[in-house]
Structures are given as structure tokens and as C-alpha cells.
N, C-alpha and C positions, 0 to 999 in steps of 0.2 A: 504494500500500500504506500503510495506517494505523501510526501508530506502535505500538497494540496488536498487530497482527499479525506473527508472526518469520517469519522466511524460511526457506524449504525446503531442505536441502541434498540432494542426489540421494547414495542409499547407497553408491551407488561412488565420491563423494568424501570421506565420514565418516576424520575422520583423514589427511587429504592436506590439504595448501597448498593454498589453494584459488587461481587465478590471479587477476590483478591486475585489479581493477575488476569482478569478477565478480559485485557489487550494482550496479554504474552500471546505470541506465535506457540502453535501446541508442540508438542516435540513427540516425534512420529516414533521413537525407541521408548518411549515411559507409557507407565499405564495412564489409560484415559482417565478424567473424573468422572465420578458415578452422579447418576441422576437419577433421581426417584419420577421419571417418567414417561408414559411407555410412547413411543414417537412416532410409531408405526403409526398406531389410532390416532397420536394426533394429527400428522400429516395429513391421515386419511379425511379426520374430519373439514382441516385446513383447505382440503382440495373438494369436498364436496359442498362446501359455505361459499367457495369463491373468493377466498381470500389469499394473502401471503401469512405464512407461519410467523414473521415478526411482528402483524395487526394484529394478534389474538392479543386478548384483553385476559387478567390474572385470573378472572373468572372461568372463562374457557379453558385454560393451562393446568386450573387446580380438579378440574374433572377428569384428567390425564394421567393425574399423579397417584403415587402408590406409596 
């Protein structure tokens, strides 16, 4: 990413702390972080609402989670 370019923040974290390193580049030899959400169903929902995955609203997001 260019230094003219700003980063995206996803609408369900607008106004939240955002967690720690969450600009670092991921490093493709370490274990991922875990997320307590299943992505598949969300996407799936994501794409049958007609939306992009970074408009879901917190509310939508916490129906995902486990």
C-alpha cells in the first residue's frame, strides 16, 4: 500500500479500538489469529443482502459469531 493510499476501516469497527497490530502486514510463516466467526455464513449472507463484507453493521457480525 502506497503512502497516498488510507486504509479501510470495516463499518463495524468505526468508533471501536481497533486491536493491536491490526495495520501489520500478516506474516504468511506464523499462525493466523483466531476469530470466533464462522465466514463462510457470513460471506454467504454478505452476498445474498447485496452488500460488501466491510458494510455489515456489528449487529449483523454478532449473528456470525460463536
Amino acid at each position: 500500500m502506497s503512502e497516498t493510499e488510507t486504509e479501510k476501516i470495516p463499518g463495524f469497527l468505526e468508533g471501536e479500538p481497533l486491536p493491536s497490530g491490526y495495520f501489520n502486514k500478516p506474516d504468511p510463516y506464523g499462525d493466523a489469529p483466531t476469530r470466533k466467526v464462522n465466514l463462510s455464513l457470513l460471506v454467504s449472507y454478505a452476498r445474498k443482502e447485496g452488500k460488501d463484507c466491510l458494510s455489515l453493521t456489528k449487529e449483523e457480525i454478532k449473528r456470525f459469531s460463536y
